[in-house]
N, C-alpha and C positions, 0 to 999 in steps of 0.2 A: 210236419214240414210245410212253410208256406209252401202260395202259388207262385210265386217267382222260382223258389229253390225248386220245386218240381220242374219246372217249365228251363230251368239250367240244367236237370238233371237229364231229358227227355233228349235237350240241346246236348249233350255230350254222346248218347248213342246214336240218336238221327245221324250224325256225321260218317262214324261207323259203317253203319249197317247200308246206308244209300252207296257209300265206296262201295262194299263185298258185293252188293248188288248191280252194281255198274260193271265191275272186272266181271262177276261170271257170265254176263249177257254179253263183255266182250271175248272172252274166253271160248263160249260155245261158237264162235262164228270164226276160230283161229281153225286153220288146218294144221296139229300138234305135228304129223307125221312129216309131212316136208319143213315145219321151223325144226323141226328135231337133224333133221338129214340138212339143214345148213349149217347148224352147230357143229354137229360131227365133222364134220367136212371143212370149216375153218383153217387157213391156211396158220400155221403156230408160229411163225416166223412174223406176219403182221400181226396176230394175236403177242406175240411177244413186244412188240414194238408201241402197239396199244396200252399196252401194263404199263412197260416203263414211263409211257409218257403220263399218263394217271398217277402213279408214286413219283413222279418229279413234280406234278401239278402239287401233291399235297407238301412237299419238302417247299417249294415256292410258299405256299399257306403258311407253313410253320416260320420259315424266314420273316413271312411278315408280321405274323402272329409276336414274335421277338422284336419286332421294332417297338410293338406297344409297351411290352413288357418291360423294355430297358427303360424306356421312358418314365417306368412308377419306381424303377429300384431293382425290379428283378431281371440280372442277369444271367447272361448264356445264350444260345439258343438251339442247345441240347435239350433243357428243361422242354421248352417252346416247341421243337419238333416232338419228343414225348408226348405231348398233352393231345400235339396236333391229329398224331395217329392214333391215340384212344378215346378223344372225344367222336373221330369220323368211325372207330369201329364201334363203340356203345352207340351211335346213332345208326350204324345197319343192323341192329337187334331190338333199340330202342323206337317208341313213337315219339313223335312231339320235340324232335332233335333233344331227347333227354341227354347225349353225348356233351354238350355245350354244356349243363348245368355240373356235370362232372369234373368237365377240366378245369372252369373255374374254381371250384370246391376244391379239387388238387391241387393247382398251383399258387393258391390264398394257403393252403395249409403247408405243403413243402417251403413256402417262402416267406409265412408268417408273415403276410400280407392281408390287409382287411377285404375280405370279399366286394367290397364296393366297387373299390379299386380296382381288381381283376377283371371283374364284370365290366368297369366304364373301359381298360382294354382292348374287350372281347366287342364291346357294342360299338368302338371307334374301328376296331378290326373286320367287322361284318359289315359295317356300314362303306367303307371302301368297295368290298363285292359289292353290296349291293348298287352303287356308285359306277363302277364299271359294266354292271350287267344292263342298266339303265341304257349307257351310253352304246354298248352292242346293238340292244333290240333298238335306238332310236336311229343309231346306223344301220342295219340292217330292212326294218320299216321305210329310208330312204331310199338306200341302193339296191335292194334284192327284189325281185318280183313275186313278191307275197303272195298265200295263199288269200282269198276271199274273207274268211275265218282270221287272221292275224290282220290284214291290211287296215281292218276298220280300227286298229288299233294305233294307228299312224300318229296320229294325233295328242293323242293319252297319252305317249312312251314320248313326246318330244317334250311334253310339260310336265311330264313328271322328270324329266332329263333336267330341265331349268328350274323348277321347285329343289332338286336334289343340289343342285351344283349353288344356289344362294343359300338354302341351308349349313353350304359346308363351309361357304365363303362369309357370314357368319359368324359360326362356332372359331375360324381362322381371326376374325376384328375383334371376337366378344372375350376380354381374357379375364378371368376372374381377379380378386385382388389379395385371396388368400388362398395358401397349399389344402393339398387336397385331406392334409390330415388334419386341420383346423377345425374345433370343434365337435370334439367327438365325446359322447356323452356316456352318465354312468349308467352303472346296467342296473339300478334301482330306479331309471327314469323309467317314465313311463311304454308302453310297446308303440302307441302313437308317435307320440315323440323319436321316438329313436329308428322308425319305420320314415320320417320326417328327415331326422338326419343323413341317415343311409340313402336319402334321393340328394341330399344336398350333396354328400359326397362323391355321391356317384355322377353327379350333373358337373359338379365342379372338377372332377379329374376329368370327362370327359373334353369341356370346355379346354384344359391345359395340356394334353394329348394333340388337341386340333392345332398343330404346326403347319403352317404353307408347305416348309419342305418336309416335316413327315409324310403331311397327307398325300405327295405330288408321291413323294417314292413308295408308297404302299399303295396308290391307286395303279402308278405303275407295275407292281408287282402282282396286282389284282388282274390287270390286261393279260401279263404274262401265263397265271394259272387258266385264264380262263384259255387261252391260245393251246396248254398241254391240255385240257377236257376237249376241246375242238381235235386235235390230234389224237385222240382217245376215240370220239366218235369215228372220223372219219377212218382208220387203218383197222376199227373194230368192225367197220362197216364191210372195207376191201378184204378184209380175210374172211369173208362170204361171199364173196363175189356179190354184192350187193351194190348196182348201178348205180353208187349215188355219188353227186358232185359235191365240192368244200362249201357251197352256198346252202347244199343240202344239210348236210351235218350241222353248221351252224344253224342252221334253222330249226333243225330237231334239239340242238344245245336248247336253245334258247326257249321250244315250247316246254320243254319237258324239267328244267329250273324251276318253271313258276310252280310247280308242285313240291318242291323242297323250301321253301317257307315255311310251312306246316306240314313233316309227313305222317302222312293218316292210316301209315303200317310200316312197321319195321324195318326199315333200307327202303321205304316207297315201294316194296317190290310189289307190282302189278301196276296201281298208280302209272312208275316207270314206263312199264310197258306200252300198256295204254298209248299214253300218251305220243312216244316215241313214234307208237302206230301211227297217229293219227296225223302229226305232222307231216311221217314220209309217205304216207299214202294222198295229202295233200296236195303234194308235188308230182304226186301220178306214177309213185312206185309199189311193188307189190307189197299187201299188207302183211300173209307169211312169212315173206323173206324179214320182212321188216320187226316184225317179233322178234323172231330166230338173233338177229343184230339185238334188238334192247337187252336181250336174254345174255349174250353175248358179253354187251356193256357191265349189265350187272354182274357177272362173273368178276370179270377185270377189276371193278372199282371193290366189290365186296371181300372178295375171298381173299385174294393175299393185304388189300389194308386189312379187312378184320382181323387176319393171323398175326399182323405184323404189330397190332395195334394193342390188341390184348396181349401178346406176352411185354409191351410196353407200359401197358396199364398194371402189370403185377410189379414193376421195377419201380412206380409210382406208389403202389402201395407199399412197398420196401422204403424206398426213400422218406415216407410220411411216418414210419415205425422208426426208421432211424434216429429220424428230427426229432420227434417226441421223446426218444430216449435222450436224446441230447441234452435236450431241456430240461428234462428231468431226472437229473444222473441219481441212483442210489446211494 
């Protein structure tokens, strides 16, 4: 094995093993016994109220998720909530949001759609969250009285706000001059080549997706999910009697995101925690209680999507047995 391949290989555990090493050094300094006694003790009526708003947050996803979709050909947005819920339950089992690379692969294959396509979709669909999440932290960095730890961030989050928003305004002026199925090559070309094509195509659907008024109603819709995850925090927080204000919750949104980029264990779970801790103790709330809530949160978001999601995911793989029957009738 070269030195480089070693030195990527060393690079893929380091990440690992420094996470498990971070949680359990924050794990020994959690008091288990009172997060446990806030859990139990959760009022189920705001815990009820928290759920729903998380399973409307992700039906908001899938709606938008189906704006892309109709755009390439594929309609409904039955398929599109389908895919919605078993890409976000394979990513509370999966690392590395391996859910995303699923639902692409499902709804390229139920819709006999080229993977490219799906994928430019899915990256014109994330790129809106990531679009609005931009403009929260660069509103919130303005209006809310930060902690010390996020403030110096002031700055960052308002140019990365105007780098995003001329990126997209852009992709809106730059319109390609052919469809996105132009040019598609045979499979005796070479793997360079067609590795070459598959960028073109993928860059060009993405280019012809980027509509002013797609993009305005699906950033739109991207404020709105994020407003049901804010609603998630916040009523997951009050059914623990957990003293914390909507500036608060948001602000815990908002730290504990930036670790779902890349999550570096299956549902983030700990990561999650962490994090959440360190935000509302930021603001000068207790860090137990503050646990006992993330623990709380991951409940809500994992257990009924995951359930709802995988018996979702077996109707997908139903539907993909069907289609291939179809296609290929005996």
């Amino acid at each position: 094995m070269s030195d480089q391949g070693t030195k990527r290989r060393w690079l893929h555990w380091a990440v690992p093993i420094a996470t498990i090493l971070l949680l359990a050094l924050f794990a020994r300094k959690v008091d288990w016994a009172n997060a446990w006694s806030a859990i139990t003790h959760a009022d189920p009526l705001l815990l009820g109220v928290a759920t729903i708003a998380n399973l409307g947050t992700l039906i908001v996803k899938g709606v938008r998720w189906s704006l892309f979709l109709d755009a390439v050909g594929i309609r409904g947005t039955g398929q599109a909530l389908r895919t919605t819920f078993a890409g976000h339950a394979l990513n509370n089992v999966l690392v590395a949001n391996g859910g995303d690379a699923v639902r692409v692969a499902a709804t390229a294959r139920n819709s006999k759609v080229s993977s490219a396509t799906v994928l430019a979709a899915l990256a014109s669909d994330n790129r809106c969250d990531l679009v609005s999440y931009a403009a929260l932290f660069a509103v919130a960095a303005i209006w809310l009285p930060l902690p010390p730890q996020l403030a110096r961030w002031r700055t960052a989050a308002l140019i990365a706000l105007v780098v995003m928003a001329i990126a997209l305004g852009a992709l809106v002026i730059w319109r390609p001059k052919h469809s996105h199925g132009d040019g598609l090559v045979a499979a005796e070309q070479r793997l360079v080549e067609r590795a070459r094509n598959y960028w073109r195509r993928l860059t060009a659907t993405s280019a012809e997706l980027a509509t002013a008024r797609r993009l305005t109603i699906a950033v739109g819709l991207s404020f709105l999910s994020w407003a049901g995850q804010w609603a998630t925090f916040h009523y997951a927080a009050h059914s623990a009697s957990f003293p914390t204000t909507a500036a608060d919750s948001l602000l815990a949104l908002l730290v504990v995101n930036l670790s779902f980029v890349v999550r570096l264990t299956p549902g983030n779970v700990g990561v999650f925690q962490l994090l959440y801790a360190l935000a509302a103790t930021s603001t000068g709330l207790d860090k137990d209680s503050a646990v006992a809530v993330a623990f709380l949160i991951s409940l809500i978001q994992y257990i009924p999507v995951t359930i709802i999601g995988l018996l979702l995911a077996r109707s997908l793989t139903t539907d993909a047995r069907a289609s291939s029957v179809s296609t290929h009738p005996t």
